[in-house]
C-alpha positions as CSV (number, residue, x, y, z in Angstrom):
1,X,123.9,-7.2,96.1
2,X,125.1,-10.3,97.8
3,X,125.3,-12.5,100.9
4,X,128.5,-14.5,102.3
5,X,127.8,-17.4,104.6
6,X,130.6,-19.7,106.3
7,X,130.1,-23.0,107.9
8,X,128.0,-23.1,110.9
9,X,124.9,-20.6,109.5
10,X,122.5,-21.4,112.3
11,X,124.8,-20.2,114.6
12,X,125.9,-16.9,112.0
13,X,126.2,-13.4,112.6
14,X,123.7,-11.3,110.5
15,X,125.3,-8.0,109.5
16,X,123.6,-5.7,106.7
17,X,125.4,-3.0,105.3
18,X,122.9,-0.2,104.0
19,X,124.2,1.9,101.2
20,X,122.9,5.0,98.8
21,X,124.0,3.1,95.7
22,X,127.3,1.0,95.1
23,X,130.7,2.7,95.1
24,X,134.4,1.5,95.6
25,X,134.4,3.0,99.3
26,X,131.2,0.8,100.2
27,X,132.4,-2.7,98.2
28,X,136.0,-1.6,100.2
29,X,134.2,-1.3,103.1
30,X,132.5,-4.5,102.7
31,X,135.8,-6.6,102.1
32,X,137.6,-5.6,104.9
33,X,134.1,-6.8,107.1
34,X,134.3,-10.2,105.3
35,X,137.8,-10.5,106.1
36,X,138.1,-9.5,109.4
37,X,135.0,-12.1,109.9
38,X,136.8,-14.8,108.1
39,X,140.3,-14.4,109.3
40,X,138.6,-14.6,113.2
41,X,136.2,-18.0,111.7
42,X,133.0,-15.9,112.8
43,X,129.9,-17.5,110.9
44,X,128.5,-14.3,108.9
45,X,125.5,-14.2,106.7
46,X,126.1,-10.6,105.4
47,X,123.9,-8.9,103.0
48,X,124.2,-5.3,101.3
49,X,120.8,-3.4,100.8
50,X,121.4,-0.2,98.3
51,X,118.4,2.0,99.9
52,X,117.9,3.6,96.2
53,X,117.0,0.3,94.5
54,X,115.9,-0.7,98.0
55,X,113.8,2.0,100.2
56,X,110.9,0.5,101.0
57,X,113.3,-2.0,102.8
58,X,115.0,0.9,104.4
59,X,112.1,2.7,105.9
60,X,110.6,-0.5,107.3
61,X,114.1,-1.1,108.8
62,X,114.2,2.3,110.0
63,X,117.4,3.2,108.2
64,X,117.6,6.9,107.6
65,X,121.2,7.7,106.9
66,X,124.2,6.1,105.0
67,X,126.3,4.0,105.4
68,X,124.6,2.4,107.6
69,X,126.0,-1.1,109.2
70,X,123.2,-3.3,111.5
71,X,123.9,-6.2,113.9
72,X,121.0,-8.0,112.9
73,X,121.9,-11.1,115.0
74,X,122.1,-12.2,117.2
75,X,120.4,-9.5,119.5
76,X,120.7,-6.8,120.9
77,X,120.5,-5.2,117.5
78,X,123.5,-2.9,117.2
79,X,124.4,-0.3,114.3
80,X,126.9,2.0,113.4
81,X,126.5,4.7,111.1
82,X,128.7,6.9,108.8
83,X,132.5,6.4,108.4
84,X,133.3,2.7,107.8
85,X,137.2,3.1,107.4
86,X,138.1,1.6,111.4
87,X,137.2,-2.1,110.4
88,X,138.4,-2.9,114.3
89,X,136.6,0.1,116.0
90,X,133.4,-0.7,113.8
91,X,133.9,-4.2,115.5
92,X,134.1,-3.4,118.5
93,X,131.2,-0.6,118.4
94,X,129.1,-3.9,117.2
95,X,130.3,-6.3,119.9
96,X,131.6,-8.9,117.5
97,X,133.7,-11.7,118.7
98,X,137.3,-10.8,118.6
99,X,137.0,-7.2,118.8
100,X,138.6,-6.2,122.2
């Protein structure tokens, strides 16, 4: 579906939202990432994978359940999954910058 990228890429935070097709609660969900990212100037390459168009890219990632949000960098790989609606807590529970 897309992919954001601010200045300073090399250094970005991969995060990769997995979804069972595209809904307002998901593309919600996916703004308030972006924002919270932007308003704190992380770098962010973020990409949204709908696991229906998508599974053979969810079953080689090992995705079995959505939502699904991954940490893909830098590593450790972290992921939450289910409820997306805490933007902070989901943050935190990924150990981006700013999230204390």
């Amino acid at each position: 579906m897309g992919e954001q990228m601010f200045k300073g890429s090399s250094e970005a935070y991969q995060l990769t939202l997995y979804s069972a097709g595209a809904s307002p609660a998901i593309e919600a969900a996916a703004e308030r990432i972006r924002q919270w990212c932007a308003e704190r100037a992380i770098p962010l390459r973020f990409f949204i994978i709908d696991v229906l168009a998508q599974p053979e890219h969810a079953m080689q990632e090992r995705v079995f359940a959505t939502p699904t949000l991954v940490r893909e960098a830098p590593p450790p790989q972290r992921r939450v999954i289910g409820e997306l609606g805490k933007t902070a807590t989901i943050m935190r529970l990924l150990q981006m910058p700013g999230a204390d």
